[in-house]
C-alpha positions in Angstrom: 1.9 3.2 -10.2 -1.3 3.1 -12.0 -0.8 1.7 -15.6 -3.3 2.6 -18.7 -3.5 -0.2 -21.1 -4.8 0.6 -24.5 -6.5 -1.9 -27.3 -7.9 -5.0 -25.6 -9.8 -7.2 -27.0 -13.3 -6.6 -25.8 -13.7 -10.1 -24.7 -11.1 -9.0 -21.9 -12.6 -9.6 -18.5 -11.7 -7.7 -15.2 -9.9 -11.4 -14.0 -7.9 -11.5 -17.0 -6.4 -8.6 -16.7 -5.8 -8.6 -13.0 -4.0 -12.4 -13.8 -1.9 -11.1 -16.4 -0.6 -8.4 -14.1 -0.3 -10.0 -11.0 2.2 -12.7 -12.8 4.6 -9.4 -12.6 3.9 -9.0 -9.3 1.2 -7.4 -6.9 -1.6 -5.6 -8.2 -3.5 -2.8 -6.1 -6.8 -2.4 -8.4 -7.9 -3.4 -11.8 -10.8 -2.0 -13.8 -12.2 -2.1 -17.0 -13.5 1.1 -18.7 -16.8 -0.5 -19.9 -19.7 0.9 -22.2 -22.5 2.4 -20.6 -25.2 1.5 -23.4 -23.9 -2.2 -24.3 -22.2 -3.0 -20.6 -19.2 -4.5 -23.0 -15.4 -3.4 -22.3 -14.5 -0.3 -24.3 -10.8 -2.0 -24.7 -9.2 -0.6 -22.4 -8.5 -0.6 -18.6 -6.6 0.3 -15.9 -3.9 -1.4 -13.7 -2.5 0.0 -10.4 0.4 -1.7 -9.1 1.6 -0.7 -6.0 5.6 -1.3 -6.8 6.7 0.6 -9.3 9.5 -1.4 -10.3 6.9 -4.7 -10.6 5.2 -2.1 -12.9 7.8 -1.2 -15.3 8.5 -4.4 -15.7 5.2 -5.1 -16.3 5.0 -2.4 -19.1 8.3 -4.0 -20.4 6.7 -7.4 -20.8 3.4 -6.7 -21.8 3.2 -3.7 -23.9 3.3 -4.9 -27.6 2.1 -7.8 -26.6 -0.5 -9.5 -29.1 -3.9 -10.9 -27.9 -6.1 -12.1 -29.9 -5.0 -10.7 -33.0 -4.6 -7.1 -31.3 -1.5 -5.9 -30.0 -1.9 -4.4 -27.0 -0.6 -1.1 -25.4 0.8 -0.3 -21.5 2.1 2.5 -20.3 2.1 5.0 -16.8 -1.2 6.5 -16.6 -0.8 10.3 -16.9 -2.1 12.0 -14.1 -5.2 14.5 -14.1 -4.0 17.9 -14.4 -6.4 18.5 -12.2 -5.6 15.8 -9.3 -2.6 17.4 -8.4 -3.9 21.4 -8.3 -3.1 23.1 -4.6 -6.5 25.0 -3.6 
């Protein structure tokens, strides 16, 4: 299940994040959505945990939760409208 969280801090590193999600269980890929201009995170990422029920209760522990001074958001990634499309 691939996992969008919303408002890191832009300190956030790639290892962080992958460490915070991997204490829920095993974790597939992990990026950062980063600023072309300033190479400096955007605040947010993406998560993609194999399990789904490791990442719901990832979302349940994690979203909401505050770091430093923001709080932040996880949810299921929605999926490209055009990803799915039959040719």
């Amino acid at each position: 299940m691939k996992l969008l969280i919303r408002n890191l801090p832009r300190t956030t590193t790639e290892t962080e994040l992958r460490a915070m999600f991997a204490e829920h269980g095993s974790v597939q890929s992990c990026s950062l959505v980063m600023d072309k201009d300033t190479n400096s995170s955007k605040g947010f990422g993406f998560v993609e945990m194999p399990k789904a029920g490791e990442a719901k209760a990832a979302i349940k522990t994690l979203n909401g939760l505050e770091m430093e001074g923001n709080r932040i958001r996880v949810k299921k990634a929605e999926t490209n409208p055009g990803e799915a499309a039959d040719d």
